[in-house]
N, C-alpha and C positions, 0 to 999 in steps of 0.2 A: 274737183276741178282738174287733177292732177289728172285723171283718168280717161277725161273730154282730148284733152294734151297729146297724153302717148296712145291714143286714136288714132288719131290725126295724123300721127308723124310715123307710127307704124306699118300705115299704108303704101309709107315712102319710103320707107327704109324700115323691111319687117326686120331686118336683125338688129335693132336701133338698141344701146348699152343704155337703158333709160336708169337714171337716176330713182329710188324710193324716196316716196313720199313720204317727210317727216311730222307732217301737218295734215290732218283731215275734218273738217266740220261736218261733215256731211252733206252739203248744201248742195246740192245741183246747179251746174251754171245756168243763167237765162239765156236763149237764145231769141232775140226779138230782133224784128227788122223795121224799116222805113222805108220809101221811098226817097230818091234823091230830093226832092221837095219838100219832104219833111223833116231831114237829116236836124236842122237846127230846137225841132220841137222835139222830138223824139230823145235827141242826146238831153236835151232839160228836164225833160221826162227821166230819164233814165237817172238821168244825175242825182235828182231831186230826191229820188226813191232810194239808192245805193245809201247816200248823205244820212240818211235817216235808219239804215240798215249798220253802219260803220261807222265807231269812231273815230277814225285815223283818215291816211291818206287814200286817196284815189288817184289811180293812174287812168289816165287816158290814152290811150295807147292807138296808134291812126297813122294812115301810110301817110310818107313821106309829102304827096300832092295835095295833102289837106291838112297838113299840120296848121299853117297859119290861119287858116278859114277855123279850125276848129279852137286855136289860142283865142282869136277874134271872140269866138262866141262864150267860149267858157269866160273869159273876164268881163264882155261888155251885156252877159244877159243880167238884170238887177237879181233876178229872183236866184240867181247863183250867188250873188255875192257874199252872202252868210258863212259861204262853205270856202271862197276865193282862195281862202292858206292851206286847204287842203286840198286843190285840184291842180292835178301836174301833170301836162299834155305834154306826151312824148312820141315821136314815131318807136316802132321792135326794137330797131338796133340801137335808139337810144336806151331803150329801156332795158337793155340785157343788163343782169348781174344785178337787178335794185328788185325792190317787194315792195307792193302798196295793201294796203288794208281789203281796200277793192277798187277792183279793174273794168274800166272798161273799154272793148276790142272794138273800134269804128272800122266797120266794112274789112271784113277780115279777108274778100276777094281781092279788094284793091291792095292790101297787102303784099299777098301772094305776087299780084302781077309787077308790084316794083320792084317788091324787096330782090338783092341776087342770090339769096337763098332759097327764094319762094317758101314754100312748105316750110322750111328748117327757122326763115326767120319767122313763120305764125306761130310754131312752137312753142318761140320764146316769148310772145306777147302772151300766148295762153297761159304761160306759165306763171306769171308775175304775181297773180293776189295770191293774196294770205287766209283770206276770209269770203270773201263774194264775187263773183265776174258775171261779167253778162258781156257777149258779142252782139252789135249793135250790125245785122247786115244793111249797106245801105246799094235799095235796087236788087244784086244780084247775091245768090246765097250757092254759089256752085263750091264753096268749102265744105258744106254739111255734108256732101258725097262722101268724104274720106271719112265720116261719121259711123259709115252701113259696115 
């Protein structure tokens, strides 16, 4: 997971002081997308699958303009509600300096465009699990560039 991270953030800053990875499972992140139309089935989806991958916490990790539409959905869908104590929706910069079991990154473009780090704060969303991530693109996937 760590390695998807300093990718990403190396394209931006190739001389970038990256921390080592103290943690590795070997699990390759998921990178899955949706349409904007599908954003609410898709995250359930995704939840659903993590939930059953992790025993601990899940970060939900999602730019600033969609925090409350994404709290909305993660508390009010029923078939989440089994997992409710362990799903904790945060925008990047909330989520710096905390570790969830597994993460997952809603629309890592729309990140980019609000956060005022861009890049620096998807860094830090990338970097949060411990265990599993998966980046949920929703519509546009113009972050996987800094991938190649």
């Amino acid at each position: 997971m760590f390695d998807l991270a300093a990718r990403v953030i190396t394209k931006v800053v190739p001389d970038a002081e990256l921390p080592r990875a103290v943690r590795s499972t070997g699990i390759e992140p998921l990178l899955a997308s949706t349409g904007p139309d599908g954003l609410a089935d898709g995250l359930r989806d995704v939840l659903l699958n993590l939930a059953g991958q992790v025993g601990g916490t899940i970060g939900i990790v999602c730019p600033p303009s969609r925090l409350r539409d994404v709290q909305l959905l993660v508390m009010g869908d029923e078939r989440l509600a089994p997992f409710e104590d362990r799903l904790i929706v945060v925008t990047a910069l909330q989520a710096k300096g905390l570790e969830y079991d597994g993460v997952v990154v809603v629309s890592p473009d729309e990140i980019v465009a609000e956060a005022p780090g861009g890049v620096r704060v998807l860094y830090v969303a990338l970097t949060r699990a411990t265990q599993r991530m998966v980046t949920l693109d929703v519509g546009s996937a113009d972050w996987r560039a800094l991938l190649a």
